[in-house]
C-alpha positions in Angstrom: 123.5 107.0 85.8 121.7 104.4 88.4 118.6 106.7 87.9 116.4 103.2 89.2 118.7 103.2 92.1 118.6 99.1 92.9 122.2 98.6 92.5 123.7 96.9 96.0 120.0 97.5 97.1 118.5 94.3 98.8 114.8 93.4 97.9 112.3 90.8 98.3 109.9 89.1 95.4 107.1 86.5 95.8 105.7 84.5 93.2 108.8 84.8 92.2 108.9 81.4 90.0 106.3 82.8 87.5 104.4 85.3 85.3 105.0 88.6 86.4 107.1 88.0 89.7 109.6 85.7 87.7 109.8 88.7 85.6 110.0 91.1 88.3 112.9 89.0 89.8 114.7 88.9 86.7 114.3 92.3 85.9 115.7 93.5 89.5 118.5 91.5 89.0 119.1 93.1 85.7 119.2 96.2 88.0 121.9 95.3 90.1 119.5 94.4 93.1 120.3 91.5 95.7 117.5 89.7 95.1 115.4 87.2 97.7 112.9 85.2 96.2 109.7 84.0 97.9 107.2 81.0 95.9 105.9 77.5 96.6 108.3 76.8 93.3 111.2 76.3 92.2 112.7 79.6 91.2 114.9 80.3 88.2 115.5 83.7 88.1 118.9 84.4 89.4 118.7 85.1 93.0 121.1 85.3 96.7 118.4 82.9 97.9 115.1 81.1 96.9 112.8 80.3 100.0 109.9 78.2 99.8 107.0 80.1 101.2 103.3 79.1 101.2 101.3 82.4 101.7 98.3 80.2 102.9 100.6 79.5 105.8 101.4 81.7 109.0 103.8 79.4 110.2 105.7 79.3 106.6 105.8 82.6 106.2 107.3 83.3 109.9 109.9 81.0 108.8 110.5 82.5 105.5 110.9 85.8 107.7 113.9 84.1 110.0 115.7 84.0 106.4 115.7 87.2 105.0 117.3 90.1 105.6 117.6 92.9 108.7 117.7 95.5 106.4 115.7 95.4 102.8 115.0 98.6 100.3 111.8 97.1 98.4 109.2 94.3 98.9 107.2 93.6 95.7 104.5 91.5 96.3 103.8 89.0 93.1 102.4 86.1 94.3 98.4 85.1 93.0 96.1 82.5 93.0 93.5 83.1 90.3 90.5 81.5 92.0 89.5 78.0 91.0 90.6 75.2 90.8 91.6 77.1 94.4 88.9 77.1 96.9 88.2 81.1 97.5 89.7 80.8 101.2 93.2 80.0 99.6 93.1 82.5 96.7 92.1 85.6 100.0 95.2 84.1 101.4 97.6 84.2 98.9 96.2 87.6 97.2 96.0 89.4 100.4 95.9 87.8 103.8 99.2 86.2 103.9 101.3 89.4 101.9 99.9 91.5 104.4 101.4 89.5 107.1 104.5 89.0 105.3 104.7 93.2 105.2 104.5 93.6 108.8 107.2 91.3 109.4 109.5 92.8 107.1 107.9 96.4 108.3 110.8 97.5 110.6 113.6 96.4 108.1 112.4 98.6 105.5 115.2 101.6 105.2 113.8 104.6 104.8 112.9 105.7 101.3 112.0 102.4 100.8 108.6 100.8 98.7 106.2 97.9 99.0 105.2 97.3 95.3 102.0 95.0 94.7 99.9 93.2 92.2 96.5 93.8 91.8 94.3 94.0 89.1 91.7 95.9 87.1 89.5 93.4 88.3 89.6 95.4 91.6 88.5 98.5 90.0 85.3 98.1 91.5 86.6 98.4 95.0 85.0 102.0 96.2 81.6 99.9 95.3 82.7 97.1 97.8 84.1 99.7 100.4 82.3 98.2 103.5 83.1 94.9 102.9 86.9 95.5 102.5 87.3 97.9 104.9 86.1 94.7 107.1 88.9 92.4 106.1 91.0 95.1 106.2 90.6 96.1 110.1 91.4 92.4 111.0 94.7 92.9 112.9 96.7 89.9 112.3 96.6 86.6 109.8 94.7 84.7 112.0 92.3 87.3 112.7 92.4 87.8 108.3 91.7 84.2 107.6 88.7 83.8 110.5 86.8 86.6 109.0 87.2 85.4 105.2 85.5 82.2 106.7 82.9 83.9 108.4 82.0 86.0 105.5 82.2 83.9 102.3 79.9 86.1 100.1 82.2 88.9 100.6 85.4 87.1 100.6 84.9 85.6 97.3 88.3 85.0 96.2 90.2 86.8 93.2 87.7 89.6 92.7 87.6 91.1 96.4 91.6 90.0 96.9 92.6 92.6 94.5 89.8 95.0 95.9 91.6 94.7 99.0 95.3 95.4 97.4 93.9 98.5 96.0 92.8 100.1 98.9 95.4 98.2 101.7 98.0 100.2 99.6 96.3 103.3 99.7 95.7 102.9 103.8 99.3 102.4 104.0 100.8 105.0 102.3 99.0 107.6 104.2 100.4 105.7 107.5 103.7 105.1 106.5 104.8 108.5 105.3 106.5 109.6 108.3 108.6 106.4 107.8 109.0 107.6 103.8 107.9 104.5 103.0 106.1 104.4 99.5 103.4 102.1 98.8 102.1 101.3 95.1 100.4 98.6 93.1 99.7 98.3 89.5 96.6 97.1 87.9 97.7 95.0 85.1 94.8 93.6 82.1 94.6 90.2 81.1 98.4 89.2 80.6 99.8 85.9 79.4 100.9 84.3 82.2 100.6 80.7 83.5 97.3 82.2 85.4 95.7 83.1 82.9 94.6 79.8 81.2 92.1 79.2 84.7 90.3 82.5 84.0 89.6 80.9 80.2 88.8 77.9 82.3 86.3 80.4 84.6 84.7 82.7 82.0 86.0 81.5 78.6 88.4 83.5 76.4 85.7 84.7 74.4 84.2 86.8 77.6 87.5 87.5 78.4 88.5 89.0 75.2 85.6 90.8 74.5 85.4 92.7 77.7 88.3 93.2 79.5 91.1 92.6 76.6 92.8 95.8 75.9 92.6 98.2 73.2 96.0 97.0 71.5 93.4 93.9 71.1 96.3 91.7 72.1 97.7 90.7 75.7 100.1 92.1 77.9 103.5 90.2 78.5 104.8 89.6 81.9 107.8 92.1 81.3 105.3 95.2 80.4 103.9 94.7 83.7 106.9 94.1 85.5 108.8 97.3 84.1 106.1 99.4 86.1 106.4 97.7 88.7 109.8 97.9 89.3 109.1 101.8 88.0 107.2 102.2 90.8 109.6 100.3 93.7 112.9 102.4 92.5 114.2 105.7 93.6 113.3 107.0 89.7 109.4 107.2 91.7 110.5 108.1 95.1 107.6 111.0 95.0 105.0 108.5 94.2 103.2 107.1 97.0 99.6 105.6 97.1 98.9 104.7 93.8 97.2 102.1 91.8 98.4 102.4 88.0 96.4 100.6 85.8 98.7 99.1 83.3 96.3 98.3 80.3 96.5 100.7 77.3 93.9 102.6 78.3 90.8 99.8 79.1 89.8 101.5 82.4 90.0 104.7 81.0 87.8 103.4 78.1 85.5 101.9 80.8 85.1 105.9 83.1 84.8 107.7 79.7 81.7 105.8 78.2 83.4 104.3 75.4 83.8 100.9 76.8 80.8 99.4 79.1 81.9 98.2 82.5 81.1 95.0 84.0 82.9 95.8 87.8 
């Protein structure tokens, strides 16, 4: 029995070269999806089609549009930037800005039933502190419009932190919109996971800080498949009665955090 339901089903991946969207693409395919992958890389997860597409770029991402499909079951949206050696304005982009634009392209080819799956992070969880600020960004209308007021508002747009703020709630926003549609819209927060990525936050914070706060209770790592599973979970008919959620996939670290027995740092 297809109980994930991806089989003949056409979706679309970015950061599909890497980490967990090289996963994600892998795993779909796996799944007997037609599978369209998005990334600035080289991809090597089967695929119909790889498209180069730079999230910092309207332009790019218009003409990754012309390539895909009319009609398209899932979008999962795996693409990241984890903050330096990125300036902040590129990480909002990538994160955020530019997958948002991407969606509304791809918007009226959705069927319906359909899911946008996305990446965040637990270090969003914080986002219902930061409501004002990223229910700012998220009233811009357009790209442009996205990427003005992340220049205008550096403080608040601060790169990885905020981006995955935004996710959070963006997906929550669009799941109450879209259900006439039955559109579904999820993320997952995943902890630290050994990814390419995650070497820049050791280069940000250290390992040490890394590991003793936010590592999770297995006191080991996630791998790229253990977040991709969920996330593919989340985009397949198996979940077509889950809509607006943000599953934190870390063994239990944020519950830790909201039940005492872990201090919180977001």
């Amino acid at each position: 029995m297809d109980i994930l339901g991806y089989v003949g089903e056409r979706v679309v991946v970015t950061g599909a070269a890497s980490g967990m969207g090289a996963a994600v693409a892998r795993l779909l395919g796996e799944q007997g999806a037609e599978v369209h992958a998005l990334d600035v890389q080289p991809v090597e997860a089967p695929a119909k089609q790889s498209i180069h597409c730079d999230l910092r770029d309207r332009e790019s991402i218009d003409a990754a549009l012309t390539r895909l499909p009319e009609s398209l079951f899932g979008v999962f949206h795996c693409a990241g930037l984890p903050g330096p050696p990125f300036s902040n304005l590129d990480t909002m982009l990538v994160n955020f800005v530019g997958p948002r634009h991407l969606t509304a392209g791809l918007l009226p080819r959705l069927v319906r039933g359909g899911a946008i799956s996305s990446i965040s992070s637990v270090a969003g969880m914080g986002w219902e502190k930061n409501r004002e600020a990223v229910e700012a960004l998220l009233d811009t209308p357009d790209f442009d419009a996205g990427s003005d007021w992340c220049q205008a508002h550096p403080k608040q747009a601060n790169g990885y932190l905020f981006s995955k703020q935004c996710i959070i709630l963006e997906t929550k926003r669009r799941a109450a919109e879209w259900v006439d549609r039955e559109l579904r819209v999820n993320c997952i927060s995943p902890s630290p996971t050994d990814t390419p990525m995650l070497s820049s936050f050791h280069q940000q914070v250290t390992r040490e800080f890394l590991e003793e706060h936010f590592l999770s209770p297995l006191g080991r790592n996630a791998t790229p498949e253990e977040q991709a599973e969920p996330l593919v979970l989340l985009g397949s008919r198996a979940a077509r009665f889950v809509s607006g959620q943000n599953l934190y996939v870390d063994f239990g670290y944020v519950a830790s955090v909201e039940c005492g027995a872990r201090k919180s740092l977001l």
